[in-house]
MOPAC internal coordinates of N, CA, C and O (Angstrom, degrees):
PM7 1SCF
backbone

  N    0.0000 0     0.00 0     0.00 0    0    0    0
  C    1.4544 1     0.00 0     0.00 0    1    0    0
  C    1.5271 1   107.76 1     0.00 0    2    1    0
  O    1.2310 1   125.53 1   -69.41 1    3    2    1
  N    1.3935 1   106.97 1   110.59 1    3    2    1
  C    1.5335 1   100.06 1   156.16 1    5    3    2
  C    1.4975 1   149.21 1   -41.09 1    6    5    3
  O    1.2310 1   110.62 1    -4.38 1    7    6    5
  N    1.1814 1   135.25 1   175.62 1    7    6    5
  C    1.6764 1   121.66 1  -165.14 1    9    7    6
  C    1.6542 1    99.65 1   -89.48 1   10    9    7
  O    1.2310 1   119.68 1   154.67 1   11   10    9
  N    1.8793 1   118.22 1   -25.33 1   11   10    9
  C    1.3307 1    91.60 1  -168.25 1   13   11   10
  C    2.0046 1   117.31 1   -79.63 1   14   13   11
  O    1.2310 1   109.42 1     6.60 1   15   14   13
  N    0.9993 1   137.44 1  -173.40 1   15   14   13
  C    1.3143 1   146.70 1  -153.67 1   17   15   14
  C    2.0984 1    96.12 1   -86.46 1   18   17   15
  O    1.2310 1   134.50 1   -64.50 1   19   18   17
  N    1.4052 1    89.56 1   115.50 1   19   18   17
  C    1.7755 1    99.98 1   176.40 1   21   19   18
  C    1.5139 1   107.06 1   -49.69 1   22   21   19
  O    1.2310 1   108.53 1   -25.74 1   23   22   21
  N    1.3032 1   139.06 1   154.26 1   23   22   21
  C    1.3748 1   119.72 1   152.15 1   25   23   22
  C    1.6875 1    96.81 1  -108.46 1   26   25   23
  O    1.2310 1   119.89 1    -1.09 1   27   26   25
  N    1.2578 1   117.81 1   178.91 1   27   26   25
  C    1.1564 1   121.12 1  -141.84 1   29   27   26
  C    1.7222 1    94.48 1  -100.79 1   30   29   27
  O    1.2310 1   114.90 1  -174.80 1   31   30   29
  N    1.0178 1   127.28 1     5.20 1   31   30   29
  C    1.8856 1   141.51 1   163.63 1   33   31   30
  C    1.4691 1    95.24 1   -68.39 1   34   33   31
  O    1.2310 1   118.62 1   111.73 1   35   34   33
  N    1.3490 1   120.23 1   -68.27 1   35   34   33
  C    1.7257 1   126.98 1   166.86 1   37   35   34
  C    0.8553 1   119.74 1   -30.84 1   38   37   35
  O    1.2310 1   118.74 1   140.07 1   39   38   37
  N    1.6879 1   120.02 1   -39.93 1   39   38   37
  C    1.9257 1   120.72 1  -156.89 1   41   39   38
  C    1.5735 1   102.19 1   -88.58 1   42   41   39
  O    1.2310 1   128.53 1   149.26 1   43   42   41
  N    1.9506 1   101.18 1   -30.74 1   43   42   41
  C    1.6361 1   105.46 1  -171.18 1   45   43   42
  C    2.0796 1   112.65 1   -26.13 1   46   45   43
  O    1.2310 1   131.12 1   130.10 1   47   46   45
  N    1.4931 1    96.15 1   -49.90 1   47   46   45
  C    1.1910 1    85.80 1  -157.78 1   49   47   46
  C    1.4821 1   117.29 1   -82.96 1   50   49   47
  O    1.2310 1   110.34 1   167.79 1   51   50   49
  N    1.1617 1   135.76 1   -12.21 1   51   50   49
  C    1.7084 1   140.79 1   150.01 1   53   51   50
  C    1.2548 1   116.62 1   -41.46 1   54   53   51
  O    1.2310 1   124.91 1   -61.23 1   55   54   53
  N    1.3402 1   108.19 1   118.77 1   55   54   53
  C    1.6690 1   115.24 1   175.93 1   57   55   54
  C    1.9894 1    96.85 1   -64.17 1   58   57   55
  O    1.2310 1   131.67 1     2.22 1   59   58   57
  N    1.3743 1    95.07 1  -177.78 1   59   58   57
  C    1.6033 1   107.63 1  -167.19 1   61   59   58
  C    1.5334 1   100.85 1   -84.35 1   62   61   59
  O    1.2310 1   118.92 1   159.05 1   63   62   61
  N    1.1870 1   119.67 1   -20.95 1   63   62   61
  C    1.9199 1   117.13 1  -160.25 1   65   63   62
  C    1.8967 1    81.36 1   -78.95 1   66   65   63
  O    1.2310 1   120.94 1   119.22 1   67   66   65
  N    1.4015 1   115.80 1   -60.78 1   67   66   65
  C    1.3877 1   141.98 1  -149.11 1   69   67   66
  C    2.1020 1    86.58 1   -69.50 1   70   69   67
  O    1.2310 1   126.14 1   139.34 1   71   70   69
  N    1.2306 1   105.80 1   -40.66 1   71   70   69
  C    1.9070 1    97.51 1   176.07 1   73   71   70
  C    1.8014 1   112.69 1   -63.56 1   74   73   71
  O    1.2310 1   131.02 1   132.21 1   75   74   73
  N    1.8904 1    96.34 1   -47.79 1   75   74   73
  C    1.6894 1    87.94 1  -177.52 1   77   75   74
  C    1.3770 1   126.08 1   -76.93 1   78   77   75
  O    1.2310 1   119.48 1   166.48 1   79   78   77
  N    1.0853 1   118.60 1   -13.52 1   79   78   77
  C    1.7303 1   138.77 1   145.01 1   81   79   78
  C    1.6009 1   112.49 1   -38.04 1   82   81   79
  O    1.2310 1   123.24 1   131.44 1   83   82   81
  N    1.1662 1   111.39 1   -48.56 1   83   82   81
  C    1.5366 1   124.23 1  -162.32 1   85   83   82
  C    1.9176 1   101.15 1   -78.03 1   86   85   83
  O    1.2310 1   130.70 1   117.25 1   87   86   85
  N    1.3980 1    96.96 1   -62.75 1   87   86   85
  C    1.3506 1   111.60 1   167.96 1   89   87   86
  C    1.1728 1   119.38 1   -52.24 1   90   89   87
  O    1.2310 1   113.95 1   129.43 1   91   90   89
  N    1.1295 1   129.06 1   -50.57 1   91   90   89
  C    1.7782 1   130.30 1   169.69 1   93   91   90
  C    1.6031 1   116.78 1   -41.51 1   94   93   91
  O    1.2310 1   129.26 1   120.30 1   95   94   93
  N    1.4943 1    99.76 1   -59.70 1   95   94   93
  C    1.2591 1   102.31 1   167.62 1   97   95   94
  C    1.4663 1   139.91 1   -73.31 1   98   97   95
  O    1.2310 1   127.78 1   169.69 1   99   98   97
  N    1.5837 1   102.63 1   -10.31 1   99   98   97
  C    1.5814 1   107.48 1   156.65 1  101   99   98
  C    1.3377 1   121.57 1   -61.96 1  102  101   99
  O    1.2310 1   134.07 1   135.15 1  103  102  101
  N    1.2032 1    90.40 1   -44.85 1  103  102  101
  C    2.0250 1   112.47 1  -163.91 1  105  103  102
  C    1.5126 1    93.43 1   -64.23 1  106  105  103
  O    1.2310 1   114.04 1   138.60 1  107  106  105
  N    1.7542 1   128.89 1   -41.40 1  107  106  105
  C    1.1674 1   117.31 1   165.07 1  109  107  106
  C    1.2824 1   129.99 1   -47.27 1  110  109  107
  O    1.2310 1   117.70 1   124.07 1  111  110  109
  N    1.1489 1   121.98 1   -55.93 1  111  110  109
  C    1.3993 1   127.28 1  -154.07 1  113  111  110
  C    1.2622 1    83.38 1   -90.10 1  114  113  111
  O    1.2310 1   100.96 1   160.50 1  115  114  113
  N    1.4084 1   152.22 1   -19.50 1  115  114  113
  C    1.9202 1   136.02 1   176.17 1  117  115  114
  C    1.5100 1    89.55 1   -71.17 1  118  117  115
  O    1.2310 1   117.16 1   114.12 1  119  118  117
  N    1.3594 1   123.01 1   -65.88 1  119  118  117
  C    1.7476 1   109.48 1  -154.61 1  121  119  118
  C    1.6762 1   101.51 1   -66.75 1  122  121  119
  O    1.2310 1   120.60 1   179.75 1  123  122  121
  N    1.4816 1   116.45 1    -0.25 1  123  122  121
  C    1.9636 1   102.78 1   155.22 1  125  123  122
  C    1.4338 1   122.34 1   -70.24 1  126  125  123
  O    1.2310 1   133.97 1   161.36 1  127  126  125
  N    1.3604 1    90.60 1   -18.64 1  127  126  125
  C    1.8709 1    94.94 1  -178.24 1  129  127  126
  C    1.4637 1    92.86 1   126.45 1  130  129  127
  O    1.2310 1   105.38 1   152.83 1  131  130  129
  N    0.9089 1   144.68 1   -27.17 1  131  130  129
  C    1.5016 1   141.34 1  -159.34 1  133  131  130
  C    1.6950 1    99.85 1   -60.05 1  134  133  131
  O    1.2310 1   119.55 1   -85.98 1  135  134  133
  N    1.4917 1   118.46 1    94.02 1  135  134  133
  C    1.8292 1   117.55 1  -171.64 1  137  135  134
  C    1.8181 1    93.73 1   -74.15 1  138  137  135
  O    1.2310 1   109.19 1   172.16 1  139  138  137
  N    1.2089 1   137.86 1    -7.84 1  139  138  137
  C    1.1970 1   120.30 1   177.18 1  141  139  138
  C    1.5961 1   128.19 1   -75.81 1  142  141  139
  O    1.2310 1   133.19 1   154.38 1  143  142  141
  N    1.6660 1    92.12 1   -25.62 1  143  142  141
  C    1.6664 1   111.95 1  -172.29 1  145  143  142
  C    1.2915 1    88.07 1   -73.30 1  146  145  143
  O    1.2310 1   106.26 1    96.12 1  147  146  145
  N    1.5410 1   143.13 1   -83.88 1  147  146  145
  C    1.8766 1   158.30 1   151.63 1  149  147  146
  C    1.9814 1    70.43 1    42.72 1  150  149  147
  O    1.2310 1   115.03 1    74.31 1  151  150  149
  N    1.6283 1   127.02 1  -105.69 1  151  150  149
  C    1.0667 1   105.30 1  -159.56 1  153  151  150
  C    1.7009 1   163.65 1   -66.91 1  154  153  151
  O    1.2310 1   142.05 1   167.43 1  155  154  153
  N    1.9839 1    74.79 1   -12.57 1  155  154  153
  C    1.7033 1    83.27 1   162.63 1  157  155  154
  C    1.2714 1   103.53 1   -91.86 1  158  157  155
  O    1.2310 1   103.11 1   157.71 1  159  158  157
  N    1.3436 1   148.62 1   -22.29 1  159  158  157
  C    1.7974 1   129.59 1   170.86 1  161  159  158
  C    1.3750 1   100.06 1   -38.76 1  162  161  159
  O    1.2310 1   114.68 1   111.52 1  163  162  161
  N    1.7048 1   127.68 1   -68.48 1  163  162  161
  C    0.8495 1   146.27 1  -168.54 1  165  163  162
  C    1.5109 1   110.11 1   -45.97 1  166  165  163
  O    1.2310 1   119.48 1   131.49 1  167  166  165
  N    0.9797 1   118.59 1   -48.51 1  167  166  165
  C    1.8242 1   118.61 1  -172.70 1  169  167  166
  C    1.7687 1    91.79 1   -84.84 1  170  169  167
  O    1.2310 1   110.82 1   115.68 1  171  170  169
  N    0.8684 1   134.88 1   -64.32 1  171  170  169
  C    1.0899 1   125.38 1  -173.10 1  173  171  170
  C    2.2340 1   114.07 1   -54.28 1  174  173  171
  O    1.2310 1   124.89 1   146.06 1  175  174  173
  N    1.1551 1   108.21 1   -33.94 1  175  174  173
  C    1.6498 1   102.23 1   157.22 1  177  175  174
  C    1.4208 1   101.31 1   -82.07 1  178  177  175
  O    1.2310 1    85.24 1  -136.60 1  179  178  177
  N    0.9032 1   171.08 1    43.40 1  179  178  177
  C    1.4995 1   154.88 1   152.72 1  181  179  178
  C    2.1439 1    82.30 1  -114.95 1  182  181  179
  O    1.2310 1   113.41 1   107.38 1  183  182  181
  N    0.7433 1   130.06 1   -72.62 1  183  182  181
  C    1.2613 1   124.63 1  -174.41 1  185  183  182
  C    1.5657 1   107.37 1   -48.05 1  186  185  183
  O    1.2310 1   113.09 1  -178.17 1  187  186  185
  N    1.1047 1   130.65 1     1.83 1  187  186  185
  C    1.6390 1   118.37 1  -144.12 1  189  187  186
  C    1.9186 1    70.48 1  -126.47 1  190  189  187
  O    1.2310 1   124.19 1   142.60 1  191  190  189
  N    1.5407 1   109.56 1   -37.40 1  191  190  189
  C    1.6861 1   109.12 1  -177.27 1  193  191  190
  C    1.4941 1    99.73 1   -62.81 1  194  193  191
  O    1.2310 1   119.19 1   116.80 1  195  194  193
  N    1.4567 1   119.15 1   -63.20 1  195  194  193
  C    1.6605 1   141.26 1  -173.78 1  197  195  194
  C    1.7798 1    84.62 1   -31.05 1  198  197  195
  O    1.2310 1   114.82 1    97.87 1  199  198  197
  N    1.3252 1   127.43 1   -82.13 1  199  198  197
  C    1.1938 1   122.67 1  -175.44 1  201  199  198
  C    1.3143 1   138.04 1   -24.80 1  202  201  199
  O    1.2310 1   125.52 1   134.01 1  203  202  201
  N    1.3868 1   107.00 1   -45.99 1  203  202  201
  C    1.4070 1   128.12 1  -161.92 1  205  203  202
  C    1.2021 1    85.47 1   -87.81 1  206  205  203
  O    1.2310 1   106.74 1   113.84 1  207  206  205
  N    1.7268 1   142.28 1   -66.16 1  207  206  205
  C    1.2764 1   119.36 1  -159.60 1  209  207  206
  C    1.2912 1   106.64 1   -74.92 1  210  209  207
  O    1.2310 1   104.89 1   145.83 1  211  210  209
  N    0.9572 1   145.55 1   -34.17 1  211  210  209
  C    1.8439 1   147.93 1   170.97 1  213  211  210
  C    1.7511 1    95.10 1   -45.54 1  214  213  211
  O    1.2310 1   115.92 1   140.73 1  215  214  213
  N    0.8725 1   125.35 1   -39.27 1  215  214  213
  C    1.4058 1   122.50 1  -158.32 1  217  215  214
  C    1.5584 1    95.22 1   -98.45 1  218  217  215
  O    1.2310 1   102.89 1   128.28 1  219  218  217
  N    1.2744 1   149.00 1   -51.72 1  219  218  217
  C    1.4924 1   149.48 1   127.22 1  221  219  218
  C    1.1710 1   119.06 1     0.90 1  222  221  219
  O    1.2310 1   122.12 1   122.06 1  223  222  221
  N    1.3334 1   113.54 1   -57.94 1  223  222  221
  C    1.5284 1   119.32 1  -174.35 1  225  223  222
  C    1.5369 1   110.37 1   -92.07 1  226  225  223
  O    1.2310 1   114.73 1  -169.82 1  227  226  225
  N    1.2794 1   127.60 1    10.18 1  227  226  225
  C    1.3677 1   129.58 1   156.10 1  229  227  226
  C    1.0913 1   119.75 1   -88.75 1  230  229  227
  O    1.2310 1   113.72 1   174.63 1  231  230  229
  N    1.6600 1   129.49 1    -5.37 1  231  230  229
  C    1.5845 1   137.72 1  -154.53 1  233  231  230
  C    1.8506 1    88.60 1  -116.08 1  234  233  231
  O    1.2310 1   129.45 1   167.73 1  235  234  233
  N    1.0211 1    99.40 1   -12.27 1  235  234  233
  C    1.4156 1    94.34 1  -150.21 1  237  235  234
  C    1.9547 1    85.77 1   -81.67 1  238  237  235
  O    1.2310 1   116.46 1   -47.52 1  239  238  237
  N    2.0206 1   124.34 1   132.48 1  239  238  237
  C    0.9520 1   154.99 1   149.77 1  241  239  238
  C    2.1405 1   101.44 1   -19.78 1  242  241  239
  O    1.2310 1   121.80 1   -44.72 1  243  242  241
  N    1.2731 1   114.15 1   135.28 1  243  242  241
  C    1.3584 1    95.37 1   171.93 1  245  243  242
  C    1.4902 1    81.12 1  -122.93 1  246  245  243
  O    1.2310 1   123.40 1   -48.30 1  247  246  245
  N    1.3859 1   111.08 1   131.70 1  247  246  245
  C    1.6459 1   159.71 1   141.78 1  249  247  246
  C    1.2879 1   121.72 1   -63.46 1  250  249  247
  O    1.2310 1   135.86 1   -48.47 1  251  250  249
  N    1.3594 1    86.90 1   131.53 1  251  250  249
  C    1.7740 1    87.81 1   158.48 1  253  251  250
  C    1.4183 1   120.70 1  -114.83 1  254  253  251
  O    1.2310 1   123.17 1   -22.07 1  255  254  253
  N    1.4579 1   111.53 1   157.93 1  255  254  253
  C    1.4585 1   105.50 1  -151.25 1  257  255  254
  C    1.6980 1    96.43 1   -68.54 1  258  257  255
  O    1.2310 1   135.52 1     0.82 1  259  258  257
  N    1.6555 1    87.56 1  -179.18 1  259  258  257
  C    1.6309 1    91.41 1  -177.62 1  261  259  258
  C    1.9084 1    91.94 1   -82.93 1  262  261  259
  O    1.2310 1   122.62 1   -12.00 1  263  262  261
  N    1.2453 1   112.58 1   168.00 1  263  262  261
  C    1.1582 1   138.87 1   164.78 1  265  263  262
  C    1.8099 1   117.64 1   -44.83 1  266  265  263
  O    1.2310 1   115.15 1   -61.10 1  267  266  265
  N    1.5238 1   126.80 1   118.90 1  267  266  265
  C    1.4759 1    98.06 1   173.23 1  269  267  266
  C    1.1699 1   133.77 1   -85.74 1  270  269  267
  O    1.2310 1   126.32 1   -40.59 1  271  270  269
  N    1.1663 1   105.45 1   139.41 1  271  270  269
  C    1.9677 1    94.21 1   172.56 1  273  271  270
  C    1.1161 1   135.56 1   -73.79 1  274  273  271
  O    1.2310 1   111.22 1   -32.44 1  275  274  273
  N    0.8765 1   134.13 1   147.56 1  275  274  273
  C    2.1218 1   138.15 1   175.16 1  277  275  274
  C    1.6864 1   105.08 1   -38.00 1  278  277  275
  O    1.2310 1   111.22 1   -70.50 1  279  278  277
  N    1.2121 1   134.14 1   109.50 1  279  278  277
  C    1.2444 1   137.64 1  -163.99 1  281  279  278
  C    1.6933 1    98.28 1   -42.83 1  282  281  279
  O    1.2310 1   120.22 1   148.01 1  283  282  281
  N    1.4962 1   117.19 1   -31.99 1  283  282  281
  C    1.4723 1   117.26 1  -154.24 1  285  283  282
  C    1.8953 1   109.12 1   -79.72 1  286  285  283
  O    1.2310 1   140.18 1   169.88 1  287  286  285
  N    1.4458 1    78.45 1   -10.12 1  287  286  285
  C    1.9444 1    89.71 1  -172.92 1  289  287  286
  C    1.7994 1   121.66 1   -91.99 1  290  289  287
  O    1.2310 1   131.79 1  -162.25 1  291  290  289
  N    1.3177 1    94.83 1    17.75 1  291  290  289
  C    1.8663 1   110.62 1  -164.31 1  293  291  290
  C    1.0381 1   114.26 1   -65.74 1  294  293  291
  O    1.2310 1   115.44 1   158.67 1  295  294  293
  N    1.6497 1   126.25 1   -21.33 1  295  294  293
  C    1.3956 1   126.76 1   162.52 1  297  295  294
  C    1.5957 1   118.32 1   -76.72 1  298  297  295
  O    1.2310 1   112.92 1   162.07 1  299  298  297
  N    1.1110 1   130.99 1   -17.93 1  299  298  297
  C    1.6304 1   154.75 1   172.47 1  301  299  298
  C    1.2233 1    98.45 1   -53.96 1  302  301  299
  O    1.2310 1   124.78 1   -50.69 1  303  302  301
  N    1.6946 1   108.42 1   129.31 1  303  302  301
  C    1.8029 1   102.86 1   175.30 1  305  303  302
  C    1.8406 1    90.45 1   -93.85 1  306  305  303
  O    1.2310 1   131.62 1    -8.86 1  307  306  305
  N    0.9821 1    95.17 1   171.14 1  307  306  305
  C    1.5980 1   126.86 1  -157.93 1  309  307  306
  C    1.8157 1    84.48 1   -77.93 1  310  309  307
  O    1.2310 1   127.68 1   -52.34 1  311  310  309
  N    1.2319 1   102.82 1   127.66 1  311  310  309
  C    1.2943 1   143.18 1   130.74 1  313  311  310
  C    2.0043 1    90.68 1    96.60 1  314  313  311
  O    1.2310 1   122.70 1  -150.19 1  315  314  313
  N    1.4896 1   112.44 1    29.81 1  315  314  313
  C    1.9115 1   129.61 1   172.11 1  317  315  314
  C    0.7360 1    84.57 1  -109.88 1  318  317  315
  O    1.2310 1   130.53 1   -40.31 1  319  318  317
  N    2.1176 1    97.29 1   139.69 1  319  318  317
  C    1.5010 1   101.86 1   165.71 1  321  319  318
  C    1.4290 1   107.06 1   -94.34 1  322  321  319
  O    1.2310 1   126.07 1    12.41 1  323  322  321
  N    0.9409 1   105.94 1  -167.59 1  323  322  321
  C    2.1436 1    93.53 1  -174.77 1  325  323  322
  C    1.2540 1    80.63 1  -106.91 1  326  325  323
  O    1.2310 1    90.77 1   -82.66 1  327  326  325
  N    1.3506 1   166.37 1    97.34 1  327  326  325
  C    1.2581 1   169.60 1   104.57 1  329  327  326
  C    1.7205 1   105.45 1   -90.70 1  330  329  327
  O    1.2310 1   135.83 1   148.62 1  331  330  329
  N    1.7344 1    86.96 1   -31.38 1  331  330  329
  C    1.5607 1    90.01 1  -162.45 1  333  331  330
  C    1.4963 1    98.64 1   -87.75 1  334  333  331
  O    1.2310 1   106.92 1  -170.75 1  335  334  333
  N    0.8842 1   141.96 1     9.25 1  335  334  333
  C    1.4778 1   152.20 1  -171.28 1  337  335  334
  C    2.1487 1   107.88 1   -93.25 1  338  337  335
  O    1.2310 1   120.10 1   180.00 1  339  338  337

């Protein structure tokens, strides 16, 4: 990989072990001083984030919302009737 900044068409084809590998070792060689690495560390963790939440947000249960309440009942804990109060 060259020094200038991957765009993320480039990254498609790197599995995820082989991206945080990539990124690790960017992020190394920037905090030596190297100002060229600074933007591929950077593109390569922003893709390495893109992953993780895409991949997070596929695990995630789909719900249905809770029920709404009568705007007038907002002090009412959830599921008391105010009789019982």
């Amino acid at each position: 990989m060259n020094s200038s900044a991957p765009t993320s068409d480039q990254l498609a084809h790197i599995d995820d072990e082989e991206l945080v590998r990539l990124a690790v070792s960017w992020r190394a060689q920037a905090s030596r001083g190297d100002r060229e690495a600074f933007g591929v560390a950077h593109a390569l963790e922003v893709e390495c984030r893109r992953r993780l939440r895409t991949s997070q947000l596929q695990q995630l249960p789909i719900e249905a919302p809770p029920p709404a309440r009568p705007w007038w009942k907002f002090w009412g804990t959830k599921g008391e009737p105010l009789s019982a109060r």
